[in-house]
C-alpha positions in Angstrom: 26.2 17.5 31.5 22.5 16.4 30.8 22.0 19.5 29.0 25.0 18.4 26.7 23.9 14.9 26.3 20.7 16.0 25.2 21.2 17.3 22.1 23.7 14.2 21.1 20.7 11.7 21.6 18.6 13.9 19.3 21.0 14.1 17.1 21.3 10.9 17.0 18.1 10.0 16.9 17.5 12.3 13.7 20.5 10.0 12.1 19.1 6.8 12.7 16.4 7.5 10.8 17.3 6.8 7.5 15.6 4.6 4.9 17.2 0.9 5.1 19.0 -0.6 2.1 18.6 -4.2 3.1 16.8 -5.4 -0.4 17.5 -9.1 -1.2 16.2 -9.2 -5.3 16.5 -12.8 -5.0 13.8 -13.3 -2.3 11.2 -12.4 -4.2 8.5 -11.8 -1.2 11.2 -9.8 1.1 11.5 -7.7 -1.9 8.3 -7.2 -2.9 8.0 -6.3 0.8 10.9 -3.7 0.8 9.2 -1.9 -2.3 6.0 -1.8 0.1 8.3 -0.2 2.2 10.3 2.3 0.3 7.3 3.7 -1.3 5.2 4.0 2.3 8.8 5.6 3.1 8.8 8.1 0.7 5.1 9.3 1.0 5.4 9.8 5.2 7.0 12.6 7.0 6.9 11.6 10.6 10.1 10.3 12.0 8.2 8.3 14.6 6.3 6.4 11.8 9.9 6.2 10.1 11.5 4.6 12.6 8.3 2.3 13.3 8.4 1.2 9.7 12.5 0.6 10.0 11.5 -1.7 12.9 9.3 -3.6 11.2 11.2 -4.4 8.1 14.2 -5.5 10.3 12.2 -7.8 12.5 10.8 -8.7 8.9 14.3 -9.3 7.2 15.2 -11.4 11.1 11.7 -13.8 10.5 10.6 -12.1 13.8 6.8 -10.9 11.9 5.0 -12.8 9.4 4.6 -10.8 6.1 0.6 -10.8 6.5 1.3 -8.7 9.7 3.5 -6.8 8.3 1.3 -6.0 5.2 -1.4 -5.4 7.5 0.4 -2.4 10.1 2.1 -1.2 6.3 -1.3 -0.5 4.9 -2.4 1.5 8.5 1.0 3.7 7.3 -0.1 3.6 4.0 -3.5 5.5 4.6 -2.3 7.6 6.4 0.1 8.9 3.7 -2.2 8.8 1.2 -6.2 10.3 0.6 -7.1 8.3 -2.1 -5.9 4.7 -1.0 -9.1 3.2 -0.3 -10.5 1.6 -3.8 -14.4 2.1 -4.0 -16.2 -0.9 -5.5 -19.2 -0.3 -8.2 -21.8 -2.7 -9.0 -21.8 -4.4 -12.2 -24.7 -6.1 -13.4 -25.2 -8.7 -15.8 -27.9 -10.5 -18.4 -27.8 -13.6 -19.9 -27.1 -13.7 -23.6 -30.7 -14.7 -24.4 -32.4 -11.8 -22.8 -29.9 -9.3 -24.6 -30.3 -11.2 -28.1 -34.1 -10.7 -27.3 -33.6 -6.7 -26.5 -31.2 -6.5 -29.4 -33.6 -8.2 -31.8 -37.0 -5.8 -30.2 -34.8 -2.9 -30.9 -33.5 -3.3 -34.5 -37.3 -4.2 -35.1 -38.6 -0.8 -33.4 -36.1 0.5 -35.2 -37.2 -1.0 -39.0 -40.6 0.2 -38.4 -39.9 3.8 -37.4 -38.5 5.0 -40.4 
């Protein structure tokens, strides 16, 4: 008999994991939550991680986890579905209008003389 029961729980188990379809439009932050969701969804392969997120949005959707937490273990999911999630930040530098005027005006006047 354990031998039988064993391939009903995985069974199971591989039914249960579905994507939910629990999205409230009109609760603007549960839905922008559940879009979080749905895309992490799509991108992962791993039932495990399937089932973890399907946890989360429930106790989510119950008020059982804060959204901050649960944006916070989403983006752990979200790196690992993705290569290129991490945003690299460049420097930008900046002048004040004076001392470009003043590089503008050398400039033109280097130029006036060249020619």
């Amino acid at each position: 008999m354990s031998e039988e029961t064993k391939p009903e729980t995985e069974e199971a188990q591989t039914e249960e994991i579905k994507k939910l379809l629990i999205d409230d439009p009109s609760d603007f932050k549960f839905h922008a939550a559940y879009m979080a969701y749905s895309e992490t969804w799509d991108k992962l392969s791993s039932p495990e991680i399937k089932k973890e997120l399907n946890e989360m949005l429930m106790s989510l959707s119950k008020d059982e986890m804060s959204y901050s937490n649960f944006y916070r273990t989403l983006d752990e999911y979200r790196r690992q579905g993705s290569k290129h999630f991490e945003f690299s930040r460049e420097r930008i530098e900046t002048q004040r209008k004076r001392d470009w005027r003043q590089k503008q005006t050398r400039s033109q006047r280097n130029q006036r003389h060249r020619h």
